[in-house]
C-alpha positions as CSV (number, residue, x, y, z in Angstrom):
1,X,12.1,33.4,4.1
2,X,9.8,32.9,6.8
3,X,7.0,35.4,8.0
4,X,6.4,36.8,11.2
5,X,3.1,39.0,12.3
6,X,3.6,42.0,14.4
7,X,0.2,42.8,16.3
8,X,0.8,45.8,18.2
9,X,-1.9,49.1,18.9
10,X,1.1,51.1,19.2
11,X,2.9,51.7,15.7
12,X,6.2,52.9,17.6
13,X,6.6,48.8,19.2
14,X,5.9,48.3,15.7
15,X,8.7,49.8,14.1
16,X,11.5,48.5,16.5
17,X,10.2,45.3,16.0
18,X,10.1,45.7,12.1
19,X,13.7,47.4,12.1
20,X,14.8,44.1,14.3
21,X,13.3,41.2,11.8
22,X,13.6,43.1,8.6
23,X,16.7,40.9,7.4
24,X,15.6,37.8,8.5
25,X,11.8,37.7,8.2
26,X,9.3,38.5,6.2
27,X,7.2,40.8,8.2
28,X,3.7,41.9,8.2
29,X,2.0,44.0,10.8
30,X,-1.3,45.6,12.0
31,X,-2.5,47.4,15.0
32,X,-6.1,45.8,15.4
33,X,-6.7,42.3,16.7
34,X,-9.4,41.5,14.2
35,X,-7.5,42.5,11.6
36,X,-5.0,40.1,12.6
37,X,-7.2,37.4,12.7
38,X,-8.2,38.3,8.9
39,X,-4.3,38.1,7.7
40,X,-3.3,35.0,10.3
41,X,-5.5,32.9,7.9
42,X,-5.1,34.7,4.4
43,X,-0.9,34.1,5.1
44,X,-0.5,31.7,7.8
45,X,2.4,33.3,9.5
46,X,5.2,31.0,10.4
47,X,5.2,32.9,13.8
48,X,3.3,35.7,15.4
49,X,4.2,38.6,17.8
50,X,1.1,39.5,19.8
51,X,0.6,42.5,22.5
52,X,-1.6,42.1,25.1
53,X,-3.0,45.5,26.1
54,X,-5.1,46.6,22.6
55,X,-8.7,48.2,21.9
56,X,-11.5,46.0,21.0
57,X,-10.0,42.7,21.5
58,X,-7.1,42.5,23.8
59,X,-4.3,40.1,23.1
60,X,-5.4,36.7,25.3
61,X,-9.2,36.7,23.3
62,X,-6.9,37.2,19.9
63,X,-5.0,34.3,20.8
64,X,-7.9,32.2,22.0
65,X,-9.7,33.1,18.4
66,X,-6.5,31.9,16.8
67,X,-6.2,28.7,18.7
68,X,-9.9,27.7,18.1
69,X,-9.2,28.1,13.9
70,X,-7.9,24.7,12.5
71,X,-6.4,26.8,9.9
72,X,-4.4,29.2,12.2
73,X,-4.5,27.2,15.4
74,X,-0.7,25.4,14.8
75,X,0.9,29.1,14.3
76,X,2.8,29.2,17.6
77,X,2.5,32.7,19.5
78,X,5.2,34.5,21.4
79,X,3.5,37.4,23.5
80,X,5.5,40.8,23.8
81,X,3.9,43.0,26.5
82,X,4.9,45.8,28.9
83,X,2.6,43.0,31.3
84,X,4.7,41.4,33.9
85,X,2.7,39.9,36.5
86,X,3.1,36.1,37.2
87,X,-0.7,35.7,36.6
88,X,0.2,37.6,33.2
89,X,2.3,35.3,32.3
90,X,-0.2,32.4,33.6
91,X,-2.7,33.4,31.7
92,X,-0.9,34.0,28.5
93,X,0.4,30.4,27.8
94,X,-3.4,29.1,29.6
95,X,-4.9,30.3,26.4
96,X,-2.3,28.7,24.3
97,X,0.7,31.1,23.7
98,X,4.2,29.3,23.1
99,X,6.0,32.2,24.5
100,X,6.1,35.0,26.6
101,X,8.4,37.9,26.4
102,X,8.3,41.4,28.7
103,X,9.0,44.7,27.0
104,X,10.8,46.3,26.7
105,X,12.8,43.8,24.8
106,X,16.2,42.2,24.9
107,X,16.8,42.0,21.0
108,X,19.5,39.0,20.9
109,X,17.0,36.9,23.2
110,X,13.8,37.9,21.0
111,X,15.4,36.9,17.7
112,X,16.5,33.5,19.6
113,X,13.1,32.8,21.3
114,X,12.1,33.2,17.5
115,X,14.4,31.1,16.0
116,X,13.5,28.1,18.2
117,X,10.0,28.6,18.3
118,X,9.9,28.4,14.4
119,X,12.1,25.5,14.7
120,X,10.4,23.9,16.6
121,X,7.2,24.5,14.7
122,X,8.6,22.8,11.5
123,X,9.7,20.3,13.9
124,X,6.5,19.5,15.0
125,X,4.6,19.8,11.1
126,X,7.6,17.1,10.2
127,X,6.4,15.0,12.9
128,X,2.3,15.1,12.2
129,X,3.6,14.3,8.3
130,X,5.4,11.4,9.5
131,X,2.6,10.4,11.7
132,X,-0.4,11.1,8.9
133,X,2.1,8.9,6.3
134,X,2.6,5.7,9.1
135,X,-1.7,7.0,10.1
136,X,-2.0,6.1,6.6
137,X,-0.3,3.3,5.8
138,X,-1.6,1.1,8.7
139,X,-5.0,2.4,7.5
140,X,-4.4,1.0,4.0
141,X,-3.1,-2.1,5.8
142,X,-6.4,-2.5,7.5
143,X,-8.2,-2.5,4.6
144,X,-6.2,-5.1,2.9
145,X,-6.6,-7.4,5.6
146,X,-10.4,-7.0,5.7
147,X,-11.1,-7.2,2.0
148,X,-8.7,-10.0,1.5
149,X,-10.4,-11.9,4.3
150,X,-14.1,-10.6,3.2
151,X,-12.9,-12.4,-0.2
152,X,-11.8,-15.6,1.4
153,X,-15.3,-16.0,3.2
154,X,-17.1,-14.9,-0.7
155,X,-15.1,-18.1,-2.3
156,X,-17.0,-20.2,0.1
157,X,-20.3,-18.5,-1.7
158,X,-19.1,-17.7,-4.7
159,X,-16.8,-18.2,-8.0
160,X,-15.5,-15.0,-8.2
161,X,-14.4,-11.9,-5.1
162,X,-15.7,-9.3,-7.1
163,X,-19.9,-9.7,-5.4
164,X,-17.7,-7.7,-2.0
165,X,-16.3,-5.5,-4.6
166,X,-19.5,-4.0,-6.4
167,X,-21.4,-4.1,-3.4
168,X,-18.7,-2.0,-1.8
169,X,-18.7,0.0,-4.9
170,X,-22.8,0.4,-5.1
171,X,-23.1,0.6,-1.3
172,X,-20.7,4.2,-1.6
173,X,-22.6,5.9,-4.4
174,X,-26.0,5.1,-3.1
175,X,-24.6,6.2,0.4
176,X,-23.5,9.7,-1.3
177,X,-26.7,10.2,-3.2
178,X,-28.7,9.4,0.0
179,X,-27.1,12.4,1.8
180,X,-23.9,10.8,3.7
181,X,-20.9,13.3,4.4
182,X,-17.6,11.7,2.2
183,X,-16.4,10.4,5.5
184,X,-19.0,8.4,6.4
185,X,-19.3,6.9,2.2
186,X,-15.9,6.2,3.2
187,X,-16.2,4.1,6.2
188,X,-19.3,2.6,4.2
189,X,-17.3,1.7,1.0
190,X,-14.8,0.0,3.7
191,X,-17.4,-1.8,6.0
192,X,-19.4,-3.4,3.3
193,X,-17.4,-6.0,1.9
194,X,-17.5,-7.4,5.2
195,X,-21.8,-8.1,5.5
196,X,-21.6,-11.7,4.7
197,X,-18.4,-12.4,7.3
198,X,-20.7,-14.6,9.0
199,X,-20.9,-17.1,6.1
200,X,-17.5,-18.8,6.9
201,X,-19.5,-20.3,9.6
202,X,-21.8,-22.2,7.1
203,X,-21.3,-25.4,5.7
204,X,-20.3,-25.0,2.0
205,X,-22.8,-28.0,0.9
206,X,-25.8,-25.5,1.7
207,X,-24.2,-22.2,0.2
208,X,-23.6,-24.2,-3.0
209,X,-26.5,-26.4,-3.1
210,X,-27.9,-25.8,-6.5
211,X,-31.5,-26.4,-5.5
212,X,-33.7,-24.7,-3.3
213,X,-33.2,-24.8,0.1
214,X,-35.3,-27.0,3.2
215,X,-36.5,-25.3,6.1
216,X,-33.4,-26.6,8.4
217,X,-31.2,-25.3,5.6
218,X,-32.8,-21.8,5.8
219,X,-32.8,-21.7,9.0
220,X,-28.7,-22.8,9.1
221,X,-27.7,-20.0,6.5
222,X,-29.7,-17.1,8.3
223,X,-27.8,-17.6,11.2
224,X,-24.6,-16.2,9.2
225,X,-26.2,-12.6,10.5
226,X,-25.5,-13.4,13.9
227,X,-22.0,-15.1,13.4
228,X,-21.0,-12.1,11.3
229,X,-22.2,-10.0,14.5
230,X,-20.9,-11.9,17.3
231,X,-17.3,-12.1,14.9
232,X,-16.9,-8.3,15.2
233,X,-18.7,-7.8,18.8
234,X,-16.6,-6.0,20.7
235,X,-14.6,-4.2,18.1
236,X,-13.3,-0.5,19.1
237,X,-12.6,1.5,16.0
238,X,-15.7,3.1,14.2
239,X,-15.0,0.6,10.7
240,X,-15.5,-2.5,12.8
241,X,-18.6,-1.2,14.3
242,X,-20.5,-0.3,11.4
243,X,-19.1,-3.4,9.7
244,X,-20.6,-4.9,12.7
245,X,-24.0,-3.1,12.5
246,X,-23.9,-4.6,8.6
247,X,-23.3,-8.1,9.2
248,X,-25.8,-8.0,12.0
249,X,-28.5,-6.3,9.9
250,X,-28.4,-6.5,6.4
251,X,-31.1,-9.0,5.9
252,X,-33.5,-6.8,8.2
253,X,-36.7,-5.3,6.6
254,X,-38.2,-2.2,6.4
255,X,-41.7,-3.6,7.4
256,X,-39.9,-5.6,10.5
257,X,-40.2,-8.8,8.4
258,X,-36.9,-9.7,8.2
259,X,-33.9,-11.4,10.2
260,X,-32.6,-11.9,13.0
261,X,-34.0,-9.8,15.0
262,X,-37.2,-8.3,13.4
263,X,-35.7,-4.8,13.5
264,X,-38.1,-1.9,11.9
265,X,-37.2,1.2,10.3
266,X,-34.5,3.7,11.7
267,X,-33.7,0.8,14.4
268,X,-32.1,-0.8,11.7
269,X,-28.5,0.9,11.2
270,X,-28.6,3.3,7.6
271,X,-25.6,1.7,6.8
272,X,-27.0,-2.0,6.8
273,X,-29.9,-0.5,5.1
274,X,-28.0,0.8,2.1
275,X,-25.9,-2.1,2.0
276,X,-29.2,-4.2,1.9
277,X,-29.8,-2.5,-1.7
278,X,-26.5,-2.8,-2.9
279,X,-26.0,-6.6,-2.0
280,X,-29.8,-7.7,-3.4
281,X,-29.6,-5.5,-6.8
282,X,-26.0,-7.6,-7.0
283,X,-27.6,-10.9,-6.1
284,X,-30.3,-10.3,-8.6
285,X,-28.4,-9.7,-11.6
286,X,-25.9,-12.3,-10.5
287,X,-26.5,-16.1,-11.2
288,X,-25.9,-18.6,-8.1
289,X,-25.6,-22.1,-7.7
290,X,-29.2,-22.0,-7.7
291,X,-30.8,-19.7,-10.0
292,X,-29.9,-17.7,-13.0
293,X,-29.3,-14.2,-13.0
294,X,-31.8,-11.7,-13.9
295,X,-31.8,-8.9,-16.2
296,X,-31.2,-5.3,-14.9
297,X,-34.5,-3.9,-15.5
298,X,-36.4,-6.8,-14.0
299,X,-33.9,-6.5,-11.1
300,X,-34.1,-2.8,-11.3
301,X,-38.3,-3.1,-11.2
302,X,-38.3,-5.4,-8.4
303,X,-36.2,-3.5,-6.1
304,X,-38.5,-0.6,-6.6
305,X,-41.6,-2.7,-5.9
306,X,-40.2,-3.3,-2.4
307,X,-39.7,0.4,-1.4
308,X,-41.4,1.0,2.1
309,X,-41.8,-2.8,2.4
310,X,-38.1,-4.8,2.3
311,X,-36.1,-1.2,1.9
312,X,-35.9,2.3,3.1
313,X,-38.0,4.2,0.5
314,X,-34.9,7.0,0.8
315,X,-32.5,4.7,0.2
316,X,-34.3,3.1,-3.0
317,X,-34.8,6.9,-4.0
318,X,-31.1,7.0,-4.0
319,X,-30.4,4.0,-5.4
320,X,-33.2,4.1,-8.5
321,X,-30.9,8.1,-9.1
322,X,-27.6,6.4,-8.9
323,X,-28.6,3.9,-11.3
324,X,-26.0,5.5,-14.7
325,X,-23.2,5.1,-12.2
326,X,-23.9,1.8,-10.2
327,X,-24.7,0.3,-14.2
328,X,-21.3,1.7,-14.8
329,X,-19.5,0.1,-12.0
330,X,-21.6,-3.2,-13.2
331,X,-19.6,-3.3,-16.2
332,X,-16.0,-2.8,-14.8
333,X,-16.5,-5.4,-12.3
334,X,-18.7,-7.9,-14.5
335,X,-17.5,-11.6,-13.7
């Protein structure tokens, strides 16, 4: 049975209304706007029947209070008022009614007005389901595409996908302990994989040369930061643009020392700055064409030497209290 909310100061409009809806509806009433505001977001009426002309908050500011509250803003409102001015009824739907009926009432054309404007209120909550389902199945579309290609550009680097997947991993729990809303681990967790993008622009003989490299070979592979930039340059949606920001920035220091732009700091994005961590505690303890991997504690000890030199002394805070979770993902995704 669906619920209607009577708000009325006079309990006589009240009644007719309650002795009109009483077999279809579920009905709850009050006289006092504020008090309406109280049970519009305890019950979430299907519909509501507001006056216009009450004490302490008159109908149009009820409404207005109503339509600023994500959790009572969708509840469509039919005013029912002895009010019958055209600027009345102006007003009204300006501060977001659905509806506007003049008293006193014709009862076969308030139960229809009802009727449709509940119909077409599940109408519309069928719609925004369809559209959050198709929102989120183009959203987990995205992602696929951009870890599958992040993966294709890590088997130029190395053996194994699963470096874009623990840095991913790491990148999100640092990111949470640092302070970052879920959203914003989210889009972290998302835009990480893609901070070496850049390398499918690098010959493959100096990613997997197993000796260390020349100057000219340096040179060549540092360049991947500004690839990885100029590939998502341009990109609209937030993802792509801190994915961007990473690529860019992830081999920036702390102390301005690093590459490719000698960024210092807060210039450098806190997204690339976490992601810095994430990706050199993985490199560490991983082995590479040229070098063996090193032990977690020696990894562990040498990250924390850097703090307020290579890293964000926050963000090594974070990452040095994360450690019984990021040693945890270690060992799901080990190689």
């Amino acid at each position: 049975m669906y619920s209607v909310l009577i708000v009325d100061d006079a309990t006589e409009n009240i009644d007719i209304l309650k002795e009109l809806l009483k077999d279809e509806y579920d009905v709850k009433a009050t006289t006092s706007g504020k008090v309406a505001l109280k049970i519009a977001k305890e019950v979430k009426p299907d519909i509501i029947l507001l006056d216009i002309i009450m004490p302490e908050m008159n109908g149009y500011e009820v409404c207005m209070e109503l339509k600023k509250n994500p959790l009572t803003q969708k509840i469509p409102i039919i005013f029912i008022t002895v009010k019958d001015e055209e600027i009345d009824e102006i007003t009204g739907f300006a501060v977001g009614a659905e509806d506007y009926i003049t008293k006193p009432i014709t009862p076969l054309i308030a139960k229809a007005r009802i009727r449709t404007h509940i119909a077409l209120g599940n109408q519309k909550k069928e719609l925004e389901r369809e559209v959050r389902e198709k929102t989120k199945e183009i959203a987990e579309t995205q992602m696929e595409i951009i870890k599958k290609f992040s993966m294709a550009v890590e088997f130029k680097d190395y053996a194994t996908g699963k470096h874009i997947e623990r840095v991913s991993r790491y990148a999100y729990v640092i990111g949470k302990e640092y302070g970052l809303d879920e959203g914003q681990c989210q889009l972290l967790m998302a835009a990480a994989p893609m901070h070496d993008i850049g390398k499918i622009g690098v010959p493959d003989y100096i990613l997997k040369k197993p000796s260390k490299l020349n100057i000219e070979e340096f040179e060549a592979i540092q360049i991947h930061t500004e690839l990885g930039g100029r590939l998502l340059d341009g990109a609209k949606g937030e993802l792509l643009k801190i994915a961007k920001d990473i690529a860019l920035q992830h081999h920036e220091k702390w102390n301005g020392k690093g590459y490719p732009r000698g960024l210092k700091g807060e210039e450098i994005s806190i997204y690339a700055r976490i992601t810095s961590v994430a990706d050199v505690f993985d490199a560490l303890t991983t082995a590479r064409p040229y070098k063996n991997s090193w032990i977690n504690e020696k990894s562990i000890d040498w990250i924390l030497s850097k703090k307020g030199e290579d890293f964000d002394e926050k963000v090594v805070e974070a990452f040095e209290k994360s450690l019984f979770t990021i040693l945890e993902i270690q060992k799901e995704l080990r190689d």
